[in-house]
N, C-alpha and C positions, 0 to 999 in steps of 0.2 A: 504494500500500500504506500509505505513512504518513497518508491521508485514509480509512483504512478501507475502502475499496474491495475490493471479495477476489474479485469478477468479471465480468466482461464481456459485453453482448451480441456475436453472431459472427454478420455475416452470412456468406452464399456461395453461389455458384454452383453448389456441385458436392457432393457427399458427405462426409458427414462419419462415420466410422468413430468405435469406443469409445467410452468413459463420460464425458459432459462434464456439466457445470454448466451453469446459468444460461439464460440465454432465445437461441433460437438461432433465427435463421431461414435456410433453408435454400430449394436450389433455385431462386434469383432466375433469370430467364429473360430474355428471353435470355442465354446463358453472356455472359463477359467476350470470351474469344477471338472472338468474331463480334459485338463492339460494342454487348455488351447494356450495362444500367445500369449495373454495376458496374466497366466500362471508361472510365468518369469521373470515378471517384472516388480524390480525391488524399489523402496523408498530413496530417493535420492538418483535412481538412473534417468540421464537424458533421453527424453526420445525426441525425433523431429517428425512433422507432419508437414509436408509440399502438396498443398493441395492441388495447382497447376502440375505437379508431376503424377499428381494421384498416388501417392505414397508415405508411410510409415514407418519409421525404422526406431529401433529400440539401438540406442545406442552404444551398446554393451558389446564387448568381443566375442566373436562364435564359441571360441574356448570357455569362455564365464556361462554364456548359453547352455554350453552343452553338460556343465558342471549342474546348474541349476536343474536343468531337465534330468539329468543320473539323480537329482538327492528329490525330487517332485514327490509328493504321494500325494492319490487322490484325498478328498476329506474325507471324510465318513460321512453316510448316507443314512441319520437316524430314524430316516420312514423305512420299514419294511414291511409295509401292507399300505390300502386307503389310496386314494386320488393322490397324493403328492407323491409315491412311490412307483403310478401308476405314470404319472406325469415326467419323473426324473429318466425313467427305462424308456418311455414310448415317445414323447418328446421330440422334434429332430432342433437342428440348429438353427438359428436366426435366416442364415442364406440359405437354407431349405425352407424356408416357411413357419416352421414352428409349429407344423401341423403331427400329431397322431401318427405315428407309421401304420398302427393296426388299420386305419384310415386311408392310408394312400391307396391311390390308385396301380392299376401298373397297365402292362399293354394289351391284355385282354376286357379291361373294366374302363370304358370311359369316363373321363368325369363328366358328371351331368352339369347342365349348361347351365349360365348362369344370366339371370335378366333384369 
């Protein structure tokens, strides 16, 4: 704030409700919980966002990468039954939809049309 600063890019994985500021990027995929990108990124790494290059880089060495991803472990998942267990397994990722797998379609089942 004393550098003028008044806000922030935000990435995330996951949704973002209400009125925000500033440049947001949303949806990175894979989520965090299932070891996507943003489950290696620590407090204090730079990242850069070029939006005209359409790009993101986490500025950390492959080697710290890869060190980060060998020690990763998923979280625990303390639904094991009910709709949120149902939701965590079936689920797909933001760039898929976000829809049901038991739901998807495939090449014998068209999806019905929509008006």
């Amino acid at each position: 704030m004393k550098q003028g600063v008044r806000d922030i890019v935000r990435l995330s994985d996951s949704r973002m409700s209400g009125t925000h500021y500033g440049t947001c990027v949303l949806h990175i995929a894979p989520e965090s919980a299932v070891g996507g990108p943003l489950a290696l990124v620590r407090t204090g790494d730079l990242i850069r966002l070029d939006i005209s290059a359409r790009t993101l880089d986490v500025l950390v060495s492959d080697s710290e990468l890869a060190q980060r991803r060998a020690q990763w472990c998923a979280p625990e998942q303390p639904y094991k039954r009910g709709f949120t267990r149902i939701y965590q397994h079936e689920v797909t990722q933001a760039n898929l939809g976000c829809d049901f797998t038991s739901l998807a379609g495939n090449d014998k089942t068209p999806e019905p049309p929509i008006y």
